[in-house]
RODO-2510 file (C-alpha; in nm, 4 decimals, decimal comma):
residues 95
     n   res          X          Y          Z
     1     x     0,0000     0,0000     0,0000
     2     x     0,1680     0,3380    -0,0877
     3     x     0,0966     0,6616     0,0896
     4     x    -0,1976     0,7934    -0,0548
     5     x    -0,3463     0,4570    -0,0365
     6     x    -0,2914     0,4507     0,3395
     7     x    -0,3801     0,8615     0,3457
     8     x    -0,7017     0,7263     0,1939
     9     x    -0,7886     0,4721     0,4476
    10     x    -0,6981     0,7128     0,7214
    11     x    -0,9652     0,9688     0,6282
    12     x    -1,2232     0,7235     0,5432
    13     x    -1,1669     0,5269     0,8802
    14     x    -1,1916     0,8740     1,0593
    15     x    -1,5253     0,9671     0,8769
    16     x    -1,7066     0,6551     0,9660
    17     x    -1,5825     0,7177     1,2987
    18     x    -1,7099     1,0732     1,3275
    19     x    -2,0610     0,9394     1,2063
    20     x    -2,0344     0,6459     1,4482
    21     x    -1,9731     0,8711     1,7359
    22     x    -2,2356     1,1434     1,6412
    23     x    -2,4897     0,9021     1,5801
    24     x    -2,8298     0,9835     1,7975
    25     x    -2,6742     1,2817     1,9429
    26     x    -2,7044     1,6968     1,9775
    27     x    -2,4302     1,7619     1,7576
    28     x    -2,6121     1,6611     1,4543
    29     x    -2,8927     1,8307     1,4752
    30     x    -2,7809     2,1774     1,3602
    31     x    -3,0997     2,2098     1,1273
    32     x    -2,8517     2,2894     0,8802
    33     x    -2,8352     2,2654     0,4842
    34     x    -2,5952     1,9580     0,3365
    35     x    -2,5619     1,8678     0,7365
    36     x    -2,5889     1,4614     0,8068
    37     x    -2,8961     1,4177     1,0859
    38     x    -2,9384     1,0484     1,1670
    39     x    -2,8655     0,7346     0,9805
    40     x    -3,1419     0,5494     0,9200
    41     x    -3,1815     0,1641     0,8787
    42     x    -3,5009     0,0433     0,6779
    43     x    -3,6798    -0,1911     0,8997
    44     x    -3,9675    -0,3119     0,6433
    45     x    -4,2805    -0,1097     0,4794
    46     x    -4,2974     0,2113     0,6194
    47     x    -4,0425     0,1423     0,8847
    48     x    -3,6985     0,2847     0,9920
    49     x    -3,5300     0,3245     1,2898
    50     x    -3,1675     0,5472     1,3805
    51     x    -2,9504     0,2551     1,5630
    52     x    -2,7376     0,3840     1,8327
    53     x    -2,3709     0,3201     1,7441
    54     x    -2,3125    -0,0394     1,8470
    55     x    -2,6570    -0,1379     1,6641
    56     x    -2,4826     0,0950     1,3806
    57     x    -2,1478    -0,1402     1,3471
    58     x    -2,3653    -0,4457     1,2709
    59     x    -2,6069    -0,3319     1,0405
    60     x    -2,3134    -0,1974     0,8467
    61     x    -2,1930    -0,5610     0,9007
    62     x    -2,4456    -0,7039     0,8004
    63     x    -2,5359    -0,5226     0,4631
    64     x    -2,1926    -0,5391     0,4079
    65     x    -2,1942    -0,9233     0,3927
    66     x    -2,5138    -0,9149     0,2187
    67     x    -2,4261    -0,6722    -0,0590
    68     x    -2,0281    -0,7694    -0,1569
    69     x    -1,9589    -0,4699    -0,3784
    70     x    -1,7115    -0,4438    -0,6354
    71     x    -1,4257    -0,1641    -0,6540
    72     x    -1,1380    -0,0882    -0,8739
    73     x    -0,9254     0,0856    -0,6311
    74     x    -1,1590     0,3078    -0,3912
    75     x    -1,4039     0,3373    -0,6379
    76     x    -1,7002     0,0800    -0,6646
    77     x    -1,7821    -0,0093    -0,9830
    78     x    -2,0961     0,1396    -1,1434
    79     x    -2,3766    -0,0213    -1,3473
    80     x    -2,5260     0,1434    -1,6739
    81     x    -2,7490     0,3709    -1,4186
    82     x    -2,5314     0,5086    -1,2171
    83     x    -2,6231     0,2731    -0,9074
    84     x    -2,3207     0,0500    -0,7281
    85     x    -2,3090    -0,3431    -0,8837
    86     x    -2,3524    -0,5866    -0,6156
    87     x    -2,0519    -0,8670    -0,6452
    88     x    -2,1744    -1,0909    -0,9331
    89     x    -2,3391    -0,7873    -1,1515
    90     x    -1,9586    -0,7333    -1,2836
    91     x    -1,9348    -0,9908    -1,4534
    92     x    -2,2942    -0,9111    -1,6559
    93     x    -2,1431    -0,5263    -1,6667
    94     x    -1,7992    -0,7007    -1,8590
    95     x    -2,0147    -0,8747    -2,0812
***
């Protein structure tokens, strides 16, 4: 891994960390244009809840494990709309 790759990783570890950490708390709500509120995890029809940050870690986890995305370096891979191919939709996209 070269610098900027580790640079990278740095600032993207300390992100998720600032959004772990501010989850469900004061600081977020600043009622303020472009500003991230709550995360919100979809729960079924009509149904969402903001996890606190423990809750937060799994059901990143677990969407994670779920959805295997595909990147070429820090990018994920794209399909013809714009939206991020799932592991196996690469394949279709090379075809």
């Amino acid at each position: 891994m070269n610098y900027e790759e580790e640079k990278e990783m740095k600032l993207d570890a300390m992100r998720y960390r600032w959004l772990r950490s501010t989850q469900n708390h004061d600081l977020r709500e600043t009622q303020t244009a472009g500003c991230i509120d709550l995360l919100f995890v979809h729960r079924g029809d009509y149904s969402a809840t903001a996890p606190g940050p423990e809750e937060l870690d799994f059901h990143i986890d677990r969407a994670m494990s779920k959805y295997r995305l595909q990147y070429i370096g820090r990018n994920p891979v794209l399909d013809v709309y714009g939206n991020v191919a799932i592991e196996g939709e690469i394949d279709e996209l090379l075809e």
